[in-house]
C-alpha positions as CSV (number, residue, x, y, z in Angstrom):
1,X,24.8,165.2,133.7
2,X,28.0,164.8,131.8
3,X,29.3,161.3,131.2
4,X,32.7,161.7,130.3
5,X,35.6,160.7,132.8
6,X,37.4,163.6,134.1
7,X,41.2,163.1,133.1
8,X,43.5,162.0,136.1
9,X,46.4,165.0,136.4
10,X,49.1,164.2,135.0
11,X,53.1,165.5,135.1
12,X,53.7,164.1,131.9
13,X,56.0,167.2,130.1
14,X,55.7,169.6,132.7
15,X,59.7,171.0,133.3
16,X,60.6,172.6,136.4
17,X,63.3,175.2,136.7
18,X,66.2,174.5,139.1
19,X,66.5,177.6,141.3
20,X,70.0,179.5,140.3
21,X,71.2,179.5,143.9
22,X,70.9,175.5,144.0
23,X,73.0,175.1,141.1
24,X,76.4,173.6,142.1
25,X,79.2,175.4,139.8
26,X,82.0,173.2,138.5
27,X,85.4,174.1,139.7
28,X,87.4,175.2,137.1
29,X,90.3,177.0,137.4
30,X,91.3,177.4,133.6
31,X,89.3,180.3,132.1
32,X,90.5,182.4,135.3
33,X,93.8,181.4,135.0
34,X,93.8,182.4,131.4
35,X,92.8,185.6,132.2
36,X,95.2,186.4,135.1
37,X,98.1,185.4,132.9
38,X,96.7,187.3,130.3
39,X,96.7,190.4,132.3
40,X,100.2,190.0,134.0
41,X,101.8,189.1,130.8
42,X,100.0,192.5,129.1
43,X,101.4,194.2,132.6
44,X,105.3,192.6,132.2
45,X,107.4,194.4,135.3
46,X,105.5,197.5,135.3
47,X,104.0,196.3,138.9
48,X,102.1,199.6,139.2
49,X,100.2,198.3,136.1
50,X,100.4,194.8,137.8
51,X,98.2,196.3,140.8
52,X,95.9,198.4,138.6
53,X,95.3,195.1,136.4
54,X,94.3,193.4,139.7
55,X,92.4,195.5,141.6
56,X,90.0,196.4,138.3
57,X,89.9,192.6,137.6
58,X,88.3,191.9,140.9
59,X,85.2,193.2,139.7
60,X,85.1,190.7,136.6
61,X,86.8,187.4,138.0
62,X,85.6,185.1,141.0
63,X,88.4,186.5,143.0
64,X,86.5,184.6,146.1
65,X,86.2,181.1,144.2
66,X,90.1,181.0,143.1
67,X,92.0,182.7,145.4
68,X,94.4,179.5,145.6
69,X,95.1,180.0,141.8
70,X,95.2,183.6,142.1
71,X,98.2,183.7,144.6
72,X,100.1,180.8,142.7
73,X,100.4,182.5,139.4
74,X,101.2,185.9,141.6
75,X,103.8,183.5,143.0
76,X,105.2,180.8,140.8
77,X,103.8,181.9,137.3
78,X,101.1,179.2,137.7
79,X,98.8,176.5,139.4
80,X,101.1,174.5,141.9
81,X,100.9,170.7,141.9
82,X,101.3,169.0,145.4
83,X,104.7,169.3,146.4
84,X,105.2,172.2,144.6
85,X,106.1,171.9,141.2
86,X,104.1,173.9,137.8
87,X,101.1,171.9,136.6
88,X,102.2,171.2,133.0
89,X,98.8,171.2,131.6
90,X,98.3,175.1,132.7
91,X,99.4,178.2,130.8
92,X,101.7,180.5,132.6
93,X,103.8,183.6,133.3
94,X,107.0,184.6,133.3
95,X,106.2,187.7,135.3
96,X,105.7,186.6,138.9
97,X,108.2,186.7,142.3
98,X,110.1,183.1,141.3
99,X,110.9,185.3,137.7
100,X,112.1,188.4,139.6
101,X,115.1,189.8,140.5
102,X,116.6,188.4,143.9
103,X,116.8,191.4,145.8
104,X,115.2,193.3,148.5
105,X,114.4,196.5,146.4
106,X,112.1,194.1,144.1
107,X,110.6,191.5,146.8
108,X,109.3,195.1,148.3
109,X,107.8,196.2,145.6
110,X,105.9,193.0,145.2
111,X,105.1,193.1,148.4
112,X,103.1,196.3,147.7
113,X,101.1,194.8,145.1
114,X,100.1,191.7,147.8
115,X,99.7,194.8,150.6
116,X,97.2,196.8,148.0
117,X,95.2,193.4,146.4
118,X,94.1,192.3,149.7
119,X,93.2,195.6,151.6
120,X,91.1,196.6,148.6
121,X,89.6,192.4,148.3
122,X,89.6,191.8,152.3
123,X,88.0,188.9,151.7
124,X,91.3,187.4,150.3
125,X,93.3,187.7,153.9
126,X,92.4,184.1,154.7
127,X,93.1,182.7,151.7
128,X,96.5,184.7,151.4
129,X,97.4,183.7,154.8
130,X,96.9,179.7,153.6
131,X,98.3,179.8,150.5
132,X,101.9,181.1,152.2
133,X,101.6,178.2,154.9
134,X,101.1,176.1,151.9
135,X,104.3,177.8,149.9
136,X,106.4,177.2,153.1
137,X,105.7,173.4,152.9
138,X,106.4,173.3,149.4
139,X,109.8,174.7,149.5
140,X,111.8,171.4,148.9
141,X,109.4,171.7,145.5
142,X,111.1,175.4,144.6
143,X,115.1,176.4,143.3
144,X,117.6,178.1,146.1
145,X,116.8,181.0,144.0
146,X,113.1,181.0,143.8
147,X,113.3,180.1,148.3
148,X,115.4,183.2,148.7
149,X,112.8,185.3,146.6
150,X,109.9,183.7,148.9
151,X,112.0,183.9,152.3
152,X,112.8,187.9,151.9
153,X,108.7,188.5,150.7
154,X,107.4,186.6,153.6
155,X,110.0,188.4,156.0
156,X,108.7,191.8,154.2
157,X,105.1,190.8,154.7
158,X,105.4,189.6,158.3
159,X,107.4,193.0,158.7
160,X,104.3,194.8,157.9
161,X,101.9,192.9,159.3
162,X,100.1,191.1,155.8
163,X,100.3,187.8,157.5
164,X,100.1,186.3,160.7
165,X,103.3,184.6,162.2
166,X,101.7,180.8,162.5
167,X,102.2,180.3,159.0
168,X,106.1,179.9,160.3
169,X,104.9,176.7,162.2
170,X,105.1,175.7,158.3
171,X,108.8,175.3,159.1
172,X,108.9,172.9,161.7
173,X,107.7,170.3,158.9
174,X,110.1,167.2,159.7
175,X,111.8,166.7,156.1
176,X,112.7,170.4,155.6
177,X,114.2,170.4,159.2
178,X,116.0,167.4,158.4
179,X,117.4,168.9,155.1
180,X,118.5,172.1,156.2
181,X,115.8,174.0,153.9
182,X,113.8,175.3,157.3
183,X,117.0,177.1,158.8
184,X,118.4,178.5,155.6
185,X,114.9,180.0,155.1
186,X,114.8,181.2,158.3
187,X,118.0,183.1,158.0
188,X,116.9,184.9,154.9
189,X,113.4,185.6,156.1
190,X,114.6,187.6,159.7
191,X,117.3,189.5,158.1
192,X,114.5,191.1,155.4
193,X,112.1,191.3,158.5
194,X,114.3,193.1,160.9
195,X,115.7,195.1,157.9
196,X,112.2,196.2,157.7
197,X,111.5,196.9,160.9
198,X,113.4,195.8,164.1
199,X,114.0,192.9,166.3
200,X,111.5,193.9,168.6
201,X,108.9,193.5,165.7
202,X,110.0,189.8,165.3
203,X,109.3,189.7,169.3
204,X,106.0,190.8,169.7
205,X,104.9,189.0,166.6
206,X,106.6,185.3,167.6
207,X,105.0,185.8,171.4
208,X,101.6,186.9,169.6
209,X,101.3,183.2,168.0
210,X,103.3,181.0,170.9
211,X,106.1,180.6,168.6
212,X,108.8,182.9,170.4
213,X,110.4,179.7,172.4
214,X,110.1,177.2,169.3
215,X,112.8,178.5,167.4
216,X,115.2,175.8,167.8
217,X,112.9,173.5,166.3
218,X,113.7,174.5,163.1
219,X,117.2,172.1,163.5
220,X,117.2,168.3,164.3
221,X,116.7,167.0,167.6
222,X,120.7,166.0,167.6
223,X,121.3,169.7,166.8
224,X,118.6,171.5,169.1
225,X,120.8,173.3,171.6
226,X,121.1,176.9,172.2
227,X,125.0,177.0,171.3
228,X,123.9,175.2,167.8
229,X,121.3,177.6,167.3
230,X,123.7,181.0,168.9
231,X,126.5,180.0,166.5
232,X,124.6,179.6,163.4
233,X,122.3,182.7,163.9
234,X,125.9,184.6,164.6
235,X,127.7,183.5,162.1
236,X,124.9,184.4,159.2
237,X,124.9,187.9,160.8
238,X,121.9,187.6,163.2
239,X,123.6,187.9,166.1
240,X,120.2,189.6,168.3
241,X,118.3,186.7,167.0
242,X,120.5,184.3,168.6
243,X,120.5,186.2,171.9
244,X,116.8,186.7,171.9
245,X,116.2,182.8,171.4
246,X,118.8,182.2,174.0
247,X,117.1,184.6,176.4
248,X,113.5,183.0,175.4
249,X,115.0,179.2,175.7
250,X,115.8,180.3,178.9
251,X,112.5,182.0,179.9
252,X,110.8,178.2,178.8
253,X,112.7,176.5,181.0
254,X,112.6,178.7,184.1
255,X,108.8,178.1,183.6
256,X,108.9,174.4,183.7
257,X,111.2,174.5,186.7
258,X,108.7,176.7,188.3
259,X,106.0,174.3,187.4
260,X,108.0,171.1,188.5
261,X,108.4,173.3,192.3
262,X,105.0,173.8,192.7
263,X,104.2,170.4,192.0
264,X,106.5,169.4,194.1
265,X,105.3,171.3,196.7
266,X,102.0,170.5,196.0
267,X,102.2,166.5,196.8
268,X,103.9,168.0,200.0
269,X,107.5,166.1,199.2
270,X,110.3,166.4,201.6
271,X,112.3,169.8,201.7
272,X,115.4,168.0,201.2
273,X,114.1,166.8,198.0
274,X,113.3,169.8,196.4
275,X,116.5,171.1,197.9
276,X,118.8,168.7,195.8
277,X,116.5,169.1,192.7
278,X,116.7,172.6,192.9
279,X,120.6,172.6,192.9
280,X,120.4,170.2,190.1
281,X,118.7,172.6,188.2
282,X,120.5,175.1,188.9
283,X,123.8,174.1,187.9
284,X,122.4,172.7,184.5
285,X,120.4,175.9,183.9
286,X,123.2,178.4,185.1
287,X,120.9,180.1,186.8
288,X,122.0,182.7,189.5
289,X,121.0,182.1,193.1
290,X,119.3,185.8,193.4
291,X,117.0,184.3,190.0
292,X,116.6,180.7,191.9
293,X,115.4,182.7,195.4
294,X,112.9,184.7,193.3
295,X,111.2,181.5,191.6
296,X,111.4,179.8,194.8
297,X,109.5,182.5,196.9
298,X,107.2,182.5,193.8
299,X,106.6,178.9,194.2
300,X,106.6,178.5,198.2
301,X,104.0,181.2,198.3
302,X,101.8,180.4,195.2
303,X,101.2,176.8,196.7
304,X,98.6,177.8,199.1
305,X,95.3,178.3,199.5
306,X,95.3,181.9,201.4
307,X,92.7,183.0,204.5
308,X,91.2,186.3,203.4
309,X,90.8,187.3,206.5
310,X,93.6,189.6,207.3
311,X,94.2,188.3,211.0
312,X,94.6,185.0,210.3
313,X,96.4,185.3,206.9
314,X,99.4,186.2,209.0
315,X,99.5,183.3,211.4
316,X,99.1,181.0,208.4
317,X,101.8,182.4,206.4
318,X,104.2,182.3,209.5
319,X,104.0,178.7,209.6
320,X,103.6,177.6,206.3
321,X,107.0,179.7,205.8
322,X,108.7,178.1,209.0
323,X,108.0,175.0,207.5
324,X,110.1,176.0,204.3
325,X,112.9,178.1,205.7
326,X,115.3,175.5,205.3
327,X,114.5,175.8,201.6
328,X,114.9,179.4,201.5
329,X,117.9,179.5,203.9
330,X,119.5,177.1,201.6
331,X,119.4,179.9,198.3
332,X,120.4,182.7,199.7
333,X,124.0,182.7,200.8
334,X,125.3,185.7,199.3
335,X,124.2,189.3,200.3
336,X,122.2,190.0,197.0
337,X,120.3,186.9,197.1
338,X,118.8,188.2,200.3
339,X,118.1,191.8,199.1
340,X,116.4,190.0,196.3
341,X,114.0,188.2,198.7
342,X,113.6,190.9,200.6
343,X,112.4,193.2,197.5
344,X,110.2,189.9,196.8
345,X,108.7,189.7,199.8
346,X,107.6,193.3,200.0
347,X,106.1,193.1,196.6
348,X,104.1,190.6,197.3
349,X,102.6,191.8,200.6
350,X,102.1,195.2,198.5
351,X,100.5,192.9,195.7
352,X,98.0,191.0,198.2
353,X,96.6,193.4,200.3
354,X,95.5,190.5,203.5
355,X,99.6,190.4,203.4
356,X,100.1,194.3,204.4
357,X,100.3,193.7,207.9
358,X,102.2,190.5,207.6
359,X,105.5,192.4,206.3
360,X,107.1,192.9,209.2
361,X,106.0,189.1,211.2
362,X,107.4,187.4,208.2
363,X,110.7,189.3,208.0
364,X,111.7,188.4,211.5
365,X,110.9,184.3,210.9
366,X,113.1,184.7,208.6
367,X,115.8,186.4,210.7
368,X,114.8,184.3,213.5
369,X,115.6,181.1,210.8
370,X,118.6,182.7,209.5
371,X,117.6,183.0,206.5
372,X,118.3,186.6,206.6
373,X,120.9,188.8,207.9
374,X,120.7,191.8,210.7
375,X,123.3,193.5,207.1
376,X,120.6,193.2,204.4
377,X,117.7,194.1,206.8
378,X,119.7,197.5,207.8
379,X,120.6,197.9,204.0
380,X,117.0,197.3,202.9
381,X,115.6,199.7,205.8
382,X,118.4,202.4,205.0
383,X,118.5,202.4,201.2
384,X,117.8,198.9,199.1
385,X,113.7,198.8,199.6
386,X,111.7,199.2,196.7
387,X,108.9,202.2,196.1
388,X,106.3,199.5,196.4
389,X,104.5,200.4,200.1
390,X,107.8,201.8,201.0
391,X,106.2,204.1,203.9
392,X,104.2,201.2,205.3
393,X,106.5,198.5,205.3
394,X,109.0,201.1,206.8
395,X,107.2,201.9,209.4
396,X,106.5,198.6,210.4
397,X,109.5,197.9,210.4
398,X,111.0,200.9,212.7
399,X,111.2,198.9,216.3
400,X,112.6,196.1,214.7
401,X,115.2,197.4,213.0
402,X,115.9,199.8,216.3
403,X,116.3,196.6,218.3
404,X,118.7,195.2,215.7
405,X,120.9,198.9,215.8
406,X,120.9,198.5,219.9
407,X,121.9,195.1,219.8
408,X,124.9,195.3,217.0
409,X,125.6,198.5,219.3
410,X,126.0,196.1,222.7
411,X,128.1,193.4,221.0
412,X,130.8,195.9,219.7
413,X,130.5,197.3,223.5
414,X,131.0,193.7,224.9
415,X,133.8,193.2,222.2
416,X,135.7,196.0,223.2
417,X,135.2,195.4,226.7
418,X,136.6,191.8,226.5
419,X,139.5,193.5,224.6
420,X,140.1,195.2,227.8
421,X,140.6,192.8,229.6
């Protein structure tokens, strides 16, 4: 039997090895920024040799890790402090867009180098895309010069489709409103986008992001007006700009006019009511009548809840619309105004297929209401309707306008008769 005490274990010395993957690197930018500025001073202009440099140095450098730093020496020759100014501790470049030449020719070309770093490093998209909402903010921070260089690169890039248009929302930052920097930018940043591509471009891309009907934000509220905005856009030689913002100012607020109606109609408020609002509107928006008619029928029509049963769909529709002919009757004094309702109506009924047979019912309320004339329903049988159902809504419409033909004919028979006599 042995006697001795068996030793308690003990941890005393033992080491254990921290896994690699659990070890938190420390940020630090330095070495990387040493070598990037290395490179692009090695590279100088040649930005063929700038691209080569960067696409082999992925490979090597944490690309992933300091893609912020990466993009600010690209850009500004170094790491950016907040606000936008060189960190003095840093070593930089001279060979980066704010040391280029301010022209078009050379913002493309650097453009190319951004265009080929990113499709070969995909990873980098969202980090390019942040770092140029950053540089937008910081432009108070940057030289005329140096803005200029940025505004016609970001154009070029939006132009191609590098970034995404929201990092323009960027320039609806109060204090560079308020100083004029958001506007001047924006001048030089469409004219290098359209000259890159068209207006149509700057179109799709703005609607894309919801920033198409924002543009006049980039003035003070005491300047946000369409005329402010045609006349500086004109006058800088962006002339299509200004009518496109125009156009989409005008869009917006034919929208909430159209949302105001429904409500309106909605909580069931008198028709006189939305009459004298409407006008209001009208003459403030300078909106045509035959425009008005077609947001009202839009409206009048979109505030109920439709029977899909197609037998008493009709019989609904006849008296919710007798209920607002006055409304109707009221916007559509002038011989296109009525055409216009007209070609509404039959789209609609074409659109909503429990309306097909209803046509022809809800034409003659509205004659019957005066809202429409015996002249525009001849000129919409005869020649003015639109290919949508045509044949249908024709033929439905054969007795009716027969009747109206017979009884135009026995009033110029009664007229001459009375003559006569």
């Amino acid at each position: 039997m042995n006697n001795q005490k068996q030793q308690k274990p003990t941890l005393t010395g033992q080491r254990f090895k921290t896994r690699k993957r659990d070890e938190k690197e420390r940020f630090d930018p330095t070495q990387f920024q040493e070598s990037i500025v290395q490179g692009l001073n090695q590279s100088g202009t040649d930005l063929e040799a700038v691209a080569k440099f960067l696409d082999a140095s992925g490979a090597k450098l944490d690309y992933r890790r300091y893609a912020e730093t990466l993009f600010d020496i690209l850009v500004a020759g170094g790491m950016l402090a907040p606000g936008g100014t060189l960190s003095d501790d840093m070593t930089r470049t001279e060979f980066c867009v704010f040391t280029a030449q301010e022209d078009l020719e050379t913002m493309q070309a650097y453009a190319q180098v951004f265009n080929k770093l990113i499709r070969r490093y995909k990873y980098l998209e969202k980090g390019f895309q942040e770092e140029m909402k950053k540089l937008l903010l910081f432009l108070k921070g940057f030289t005329e010069s140096e803005r200029n260089k940025l505004a016609m690169l970001t154009g070029i890039l939006l132009a191609n489709g590098n970034i995404s248009g929201l990092i323009l929302s960027s320039l609806f930052n109060e204090n560079l409103v308020k100083e004029g920097v958001s506007a001047t930018f924006a001048v030089k940043l469409f004219k290098a986008w359209i000259n890159e591509r068209d207006l149509n471009s700057v179109a799709v891309a703005l609607r894309k992001v919801g920033i198409d009907n924002r543009l006049m934000e980039l003035f003070p509220a005491n300047k946000r007006s369409c005329e402010h905005f045609s006349k500086y856009f004109t006058d800088a030689g962006l002339k299509e700009l200004a009518d496109f913002a125009r156009n989409q100012q005008s869009i917006g607020e034919r929208k909430e006019l159209q949302k105001e109606l429904q409500e309106q109609m909605a909580r069931q408020d008198p028709v006189r009511e939305i009459m004298a609002y409407v006008r209001e509107e009208m003459k403030k928006g300078s909106i045509t009548e035959q425009a008005m008619i077609s947001i009202i029928w839009s409206c009048v029509m979109g505030c109920v809840e439709w029977n899909k049963k197609e037998e008493l769909v009709t019989e609904q529709a006849i008296k919710h619309l007798k209920l607002y002919s006055p409304l109707l009757n009221a916007f559509t004094t002038q011989g296109l105004s009525e055409l216009t309702l007209l070609w509404k109506i039959q789209e609609y009924c074409y659109d909503n297929i429990h309306f097909m047979k209803a046509f022809q019912k809800i034409v003659v309320l509205l004659y019957k209401a005066d809202v429409l004339s015996e002249e525009a329903i001849l000129k919409w049988y005869s020649e003015a309707h639109v290919a949508k159902g045509k044949s249908v809504f024709l033929e439905q419409m054969k007795k009716f306008v027969e009747w109206l033909k017979n009884a135009e004919e026995e009033t110029e028979s009664e007229e001459e008769e009375a003559e006569a006599d």
